[in-house]
N, C-alpha and C positions, 0 to 999 in steps of 0.2 A: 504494500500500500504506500504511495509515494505522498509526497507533504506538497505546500507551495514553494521551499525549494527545488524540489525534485528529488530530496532521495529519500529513498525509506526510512519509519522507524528503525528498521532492522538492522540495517545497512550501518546506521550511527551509532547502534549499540556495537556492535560488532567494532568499527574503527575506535570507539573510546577504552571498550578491552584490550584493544591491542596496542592502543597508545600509554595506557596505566598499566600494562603487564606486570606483577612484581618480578624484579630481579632474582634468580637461586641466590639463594643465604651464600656466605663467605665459608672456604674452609676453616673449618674449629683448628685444627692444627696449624695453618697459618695466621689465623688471627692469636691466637695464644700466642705463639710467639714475636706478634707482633706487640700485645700487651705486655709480655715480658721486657719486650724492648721497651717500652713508657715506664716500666716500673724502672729499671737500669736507670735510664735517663731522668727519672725524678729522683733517684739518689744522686746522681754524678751534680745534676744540676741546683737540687733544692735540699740535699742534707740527709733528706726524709722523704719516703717510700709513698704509696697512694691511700689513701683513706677518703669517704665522705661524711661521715658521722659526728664528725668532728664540728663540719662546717653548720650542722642540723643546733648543734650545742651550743656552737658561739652566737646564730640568729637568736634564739631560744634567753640564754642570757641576754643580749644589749635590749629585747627587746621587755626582759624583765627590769633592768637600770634605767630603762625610759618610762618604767610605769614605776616601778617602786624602788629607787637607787638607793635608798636604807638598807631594805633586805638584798639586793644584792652584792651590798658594796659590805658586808655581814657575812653571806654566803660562799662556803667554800667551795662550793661546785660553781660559782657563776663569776668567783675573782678571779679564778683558773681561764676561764675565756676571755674575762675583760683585760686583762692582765695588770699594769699598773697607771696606765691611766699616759703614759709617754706616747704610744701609738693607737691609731685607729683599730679596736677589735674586728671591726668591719674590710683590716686591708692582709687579714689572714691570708694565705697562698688557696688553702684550705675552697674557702667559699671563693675562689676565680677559676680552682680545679671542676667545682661541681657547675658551676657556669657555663663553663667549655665543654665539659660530658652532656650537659642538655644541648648545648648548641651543636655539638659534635654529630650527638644521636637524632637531633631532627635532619641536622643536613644529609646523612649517611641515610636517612628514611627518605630522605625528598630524592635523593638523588637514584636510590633502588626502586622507587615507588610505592611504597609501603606506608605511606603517610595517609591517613584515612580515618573517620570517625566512624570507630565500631566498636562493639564487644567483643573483645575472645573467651568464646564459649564453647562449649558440650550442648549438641540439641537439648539434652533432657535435664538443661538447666534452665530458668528465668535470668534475664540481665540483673533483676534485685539482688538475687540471690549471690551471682556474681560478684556481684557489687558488695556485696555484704561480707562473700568470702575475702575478696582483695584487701578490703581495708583492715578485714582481722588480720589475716599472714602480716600485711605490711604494719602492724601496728605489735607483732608478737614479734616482728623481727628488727622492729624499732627496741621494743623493751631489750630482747635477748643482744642487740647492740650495745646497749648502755653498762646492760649485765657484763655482756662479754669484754668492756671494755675496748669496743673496737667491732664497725662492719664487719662486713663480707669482703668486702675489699682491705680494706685494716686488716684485718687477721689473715684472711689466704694469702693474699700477694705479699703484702708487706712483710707480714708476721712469719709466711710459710718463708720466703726466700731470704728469712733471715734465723731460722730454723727452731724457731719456737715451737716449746712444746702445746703450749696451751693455744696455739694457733693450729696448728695440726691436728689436736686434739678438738678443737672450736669443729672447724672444717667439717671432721669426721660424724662428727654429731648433727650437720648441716644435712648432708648427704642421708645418712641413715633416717634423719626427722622425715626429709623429704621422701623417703622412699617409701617409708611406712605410711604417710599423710596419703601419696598416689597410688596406694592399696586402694585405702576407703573411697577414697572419691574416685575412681577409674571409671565406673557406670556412668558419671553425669560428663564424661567425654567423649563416649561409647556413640 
């Protein structure tokens, strides 16, 4: 069935699929060691290895000193971030690393075509539900960050390639959490 320009519905679905193709994913084994190479290069260049969690702390702090500078400037977990008051908390390396991994991650989505507003889901889920799932994980992997003293990133990369037990040992407990979690829910991606 042709429109008033002339071509089909059909015709336009078809060239918009083929224009937004996603890209195949990258080798894991090449990008691994392409991240191994960021982590190398953030010690050679900044001291200290990758972490995000950090950067989550220090927002979290200044923006407790902007509402109640009593109790943080009191606070042993929030003078830890602000530090002594000589430099900007806010010009941490920390918080322009996680900057860059969003900006990193949208461009590397825009450029494979991946960039899209959806859910990823299992049919025999609800988006709520989803929804409901993500922000528990991500909010029991915020806590178990804080526990663990250190991300996902902080403790594997940084932690593992500098041979820590308790990062290897963090790791391990990651893996197995997750392995045991994608038992029970395997159905609602089925």
């Amino acid at each position: 069935m042709e429109t008033l320009t002339g071509i089909s519905a059909e015709s336009r679905v078809e060239t918009a699929e083929k224009t937004f193709t996603p890209k195949p994913y990258s080798n894991p084994y090449l990008v691994g060691f392409g991240l191994g190479l960021a982590l190398l290069a953030a010690f050679v260049i900044m001291g200290r290895g990758l972490g995000a969690s950090g950067a989550a702390s220090t927002l979290v702090a200044v923006g407790v000193s902007k509402v109640a500078p009593e109790h943080a400037s009191q606070n042993e977990f929030y003078k830890n971030y602000l530090g002594d008051g000589s430099t900007n908390p806010l010009k941490d390396w920390l918080l322009f690393e996680v900057i860059g991994v969003a900006i990193g991650g949208f461009l590397s989505g825009s450029l494979a075509h991946r960039v899209k507003k959806t859910i990823e889901k299992g049919p025999n889920v609800s988006n709520r539900t989803r929804l409901i799932y993500a922000f528990t994980g991500g909010a029991i992997m915020g806590f178990g960050a804080k526990l663990a003293r250190g991300c996902t990133s902080g403790q594997a990369l940084t932690g593992g390639a500098l041979l820590s037990l308790g990062s290897w040992v963090f790791m391990l407990a990651v893996f197995a959490g997750g392995y045991l979690t994608a038992y029970f829910v395997r159905r609602q991606w089925l």
